[in-house]
C-alpha positions in Angstrom: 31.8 23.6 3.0 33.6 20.4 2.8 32.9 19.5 6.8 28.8 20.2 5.6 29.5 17.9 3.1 31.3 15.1 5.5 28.4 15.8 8.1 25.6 15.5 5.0 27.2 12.0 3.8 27.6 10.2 7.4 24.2 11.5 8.3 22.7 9.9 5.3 24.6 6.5 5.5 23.6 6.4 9.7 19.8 6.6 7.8 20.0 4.2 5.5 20.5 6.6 2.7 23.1 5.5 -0.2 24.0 9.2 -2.0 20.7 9.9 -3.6 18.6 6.8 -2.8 17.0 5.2 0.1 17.0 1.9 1.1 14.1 0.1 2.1 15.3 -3.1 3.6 12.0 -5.4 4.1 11.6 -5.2 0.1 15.6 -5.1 -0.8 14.4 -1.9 -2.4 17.0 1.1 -3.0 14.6 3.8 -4.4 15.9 6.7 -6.4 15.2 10.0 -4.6 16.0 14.0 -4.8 15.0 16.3 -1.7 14.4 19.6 -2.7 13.9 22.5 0.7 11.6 25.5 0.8 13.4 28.5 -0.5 13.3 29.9 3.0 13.7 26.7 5.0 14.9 28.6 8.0 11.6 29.4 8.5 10.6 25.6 9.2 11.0 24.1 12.8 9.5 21.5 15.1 6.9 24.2 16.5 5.9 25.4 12.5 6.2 22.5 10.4 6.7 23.3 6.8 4.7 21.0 4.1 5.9 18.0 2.4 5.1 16.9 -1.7 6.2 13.6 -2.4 6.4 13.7 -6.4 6.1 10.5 -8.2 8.4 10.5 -11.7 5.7 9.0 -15.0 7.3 5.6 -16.4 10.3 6.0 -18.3 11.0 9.6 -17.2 13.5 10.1 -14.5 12.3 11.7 -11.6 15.1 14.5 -11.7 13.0 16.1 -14.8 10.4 17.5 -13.0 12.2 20.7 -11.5 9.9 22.7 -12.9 7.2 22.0 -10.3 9.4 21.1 -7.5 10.9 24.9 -7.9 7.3 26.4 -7.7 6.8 24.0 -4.7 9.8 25.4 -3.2 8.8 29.2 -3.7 5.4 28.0 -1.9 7.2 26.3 1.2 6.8 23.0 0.2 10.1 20.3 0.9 9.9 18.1 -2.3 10.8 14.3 -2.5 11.2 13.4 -6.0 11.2 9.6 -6.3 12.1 7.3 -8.8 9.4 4.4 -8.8 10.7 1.6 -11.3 13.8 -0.1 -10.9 16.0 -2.1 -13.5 15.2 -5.2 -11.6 11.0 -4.3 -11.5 9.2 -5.8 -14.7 8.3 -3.8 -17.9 4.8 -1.6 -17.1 2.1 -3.9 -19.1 0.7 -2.4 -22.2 -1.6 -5.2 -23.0 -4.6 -6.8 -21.6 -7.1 -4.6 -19.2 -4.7 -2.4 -17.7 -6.4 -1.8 -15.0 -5.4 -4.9 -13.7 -2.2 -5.5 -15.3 -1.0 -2.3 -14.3 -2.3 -3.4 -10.6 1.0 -4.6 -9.1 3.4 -1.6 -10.5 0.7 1.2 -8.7 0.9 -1.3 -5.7 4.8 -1.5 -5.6 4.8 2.5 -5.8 1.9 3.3 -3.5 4.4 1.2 -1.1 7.3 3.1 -1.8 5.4 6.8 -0.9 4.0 4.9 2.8 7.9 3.6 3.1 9.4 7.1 2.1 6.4 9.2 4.7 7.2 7.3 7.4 11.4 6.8 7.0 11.3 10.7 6.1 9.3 11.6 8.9 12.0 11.2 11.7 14.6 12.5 9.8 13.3 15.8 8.6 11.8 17.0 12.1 10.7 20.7 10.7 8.7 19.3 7.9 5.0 18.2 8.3 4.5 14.6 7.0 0.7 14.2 8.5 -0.8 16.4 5.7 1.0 15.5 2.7 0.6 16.7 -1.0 1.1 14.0 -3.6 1.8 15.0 -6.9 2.4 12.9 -10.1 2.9 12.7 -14.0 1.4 10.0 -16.0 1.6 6.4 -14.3 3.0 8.2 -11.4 0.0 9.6 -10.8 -2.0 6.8 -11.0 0.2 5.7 -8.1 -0.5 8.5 -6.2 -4.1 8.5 -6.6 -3.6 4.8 -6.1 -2.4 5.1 -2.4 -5.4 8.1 -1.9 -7.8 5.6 -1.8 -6.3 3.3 0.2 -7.6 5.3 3.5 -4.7 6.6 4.8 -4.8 9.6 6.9 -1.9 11.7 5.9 -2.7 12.8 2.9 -4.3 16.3 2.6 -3.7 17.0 -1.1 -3.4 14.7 -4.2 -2.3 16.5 -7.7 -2.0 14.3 -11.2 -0.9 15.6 -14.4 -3.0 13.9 -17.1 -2.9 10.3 -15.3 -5.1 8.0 -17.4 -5.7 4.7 -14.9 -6.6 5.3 -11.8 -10.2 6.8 -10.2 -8.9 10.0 -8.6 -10.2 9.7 -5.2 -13.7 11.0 -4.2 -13.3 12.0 -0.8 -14.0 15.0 1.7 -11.0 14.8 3.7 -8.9 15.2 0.5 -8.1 18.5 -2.1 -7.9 16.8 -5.6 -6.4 18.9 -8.9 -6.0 16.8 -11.9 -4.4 18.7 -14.7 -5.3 17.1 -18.1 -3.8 17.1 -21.6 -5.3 17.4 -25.2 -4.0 14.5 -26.8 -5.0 11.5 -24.9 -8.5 10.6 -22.6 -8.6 9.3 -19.2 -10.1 5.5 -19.1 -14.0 5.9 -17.7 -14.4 6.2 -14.2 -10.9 7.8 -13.9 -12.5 11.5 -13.4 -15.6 13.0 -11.8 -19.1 13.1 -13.1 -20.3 16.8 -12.5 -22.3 15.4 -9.6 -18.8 13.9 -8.2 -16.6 17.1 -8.6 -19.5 19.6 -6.8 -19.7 16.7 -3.9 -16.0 16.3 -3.5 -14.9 19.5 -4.6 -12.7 18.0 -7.3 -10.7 20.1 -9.6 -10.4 19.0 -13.2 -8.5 21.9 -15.3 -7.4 20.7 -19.0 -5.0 22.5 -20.7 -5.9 23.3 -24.6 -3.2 22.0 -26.9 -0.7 20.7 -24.2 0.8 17.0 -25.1 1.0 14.3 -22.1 4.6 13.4 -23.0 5.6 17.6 -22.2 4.4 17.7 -18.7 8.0 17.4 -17.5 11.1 19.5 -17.7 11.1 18.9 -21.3 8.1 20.2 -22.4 7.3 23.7 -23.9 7.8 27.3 -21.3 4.5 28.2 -21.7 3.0 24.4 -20.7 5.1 24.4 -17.8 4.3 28.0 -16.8 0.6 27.2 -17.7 0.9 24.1 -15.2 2.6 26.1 -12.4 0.1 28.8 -12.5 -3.5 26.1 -11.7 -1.1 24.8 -9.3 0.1 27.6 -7.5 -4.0 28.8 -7.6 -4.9 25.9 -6.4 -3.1 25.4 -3.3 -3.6 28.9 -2.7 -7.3 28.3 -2.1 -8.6 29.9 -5.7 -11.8 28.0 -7.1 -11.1 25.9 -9.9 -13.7 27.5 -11.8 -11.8 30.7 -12.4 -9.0 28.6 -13.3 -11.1 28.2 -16.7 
């Protein structure tokens, strides 16, 4: 055990890692991150990828309290890199003004970080697929995610937000879309699908009665998180959203 541990701590340091962060040196940027591996990891390999989620942490929330999804990730074969988006250095998220645009550069710092982390990742974790990504985010991390989905990148397959508020989901037809929404606060207009919009792009919008935006993380109620799991889990496996409802 302790010479996997020796081997695990050079490894990281020859790749730029520093314990549980990774450094991205053309921003100065040492970005919080947890790896999580498929519960049966041996299965993964060069010639049978396994899938990657990169899960993006909302503000103020550490990314460490989302274990709840990146467990049911893990039971589904899915690697998952938790990631910590603001640093103490990185200005205060703006609550004033149109958000939309003063909100612009934090989603732009973070949709950075997830291109940084795909293609820093991708070399290091040979057995895991980085060309069909899922991204999945809380709050303001996924408006980051959804942020980067329409920038026109071609590795992501799969975006997932839970009750993001900000950001237009993407309408595409080269990407699955699932956005999980709470009771208690709306999305700003434009952020969802019309009807027309979600039978085009197949997007799935799935609210859950009486669940809170603030308990969509480790902290929240059992039965939210199980609740959240379960759309997930149906989702990815292929099951319509409509019988989700």
């Amino acid at each position: 055990m302790r010479l996997l541990t020796l081997f695990a701590s050079l490894l990281f340091s020859t790749l730029g890692f520093a314990g549980d962060k990774i450094y991205d040196e053309s921003r100065d940027r040492s970005i919080p991150i947890e790896v999580s591996y498929p519960n049966l990891k041996e299965h993964c390999n060069e010639a049978q990828q396994c899938s990657v989620a990169l899960l993006s942490a909302g503000y103020g929330v550490s990314h460490t309290k989302y274990a709840f999804l990146s467990k049911q990730l893990n039971q589904m074969g899915y690697m998952v890199v938790a990631i910590g988006h603001e640093l103490e250095s990185d200005p205060s998220l703006s609550v004033s003004g149109n958000l939309f645009e003063t909100r612009r550069e934090n989603w732009i710092r973070g949709a950075e970080t997830l291109d940084f982390i795909k293609h820093n990742l991708a070399s290091t974790y040979q057995n895991y697929n980085f060309n069909d990504l899922l991204l999945i985010g809380h709050s303001n991390g996924g408006d980051i995610s959804s942020w980067l989905s329409n920038d026109g990148k071609d590795y992501i397959d799969t975006v997932i937000t839970l009750d993001h508020r900000r950001v237009p989901l993407p309408r595409s037809e080269n990407i699955n879309v699932l956005s999980i929404r709470g009771s208690d606060y709306p999305a700003d207009e434009g952020v969802l699908p019309s009807p027309r919009e979600a039978h085009e792009y197949s997007i799935c919008v799935k609210e859950i009665p009486k669940s809170r935006h603030n308990d969509m993380t480790d902290y929240g109620p059992d039965w939210l998180k199980d609740e959240i799991n379960r759309v997930i889990e149906n989702f990815l496996n292929g099951t319509d959203c409509r019988a989700n409802s």
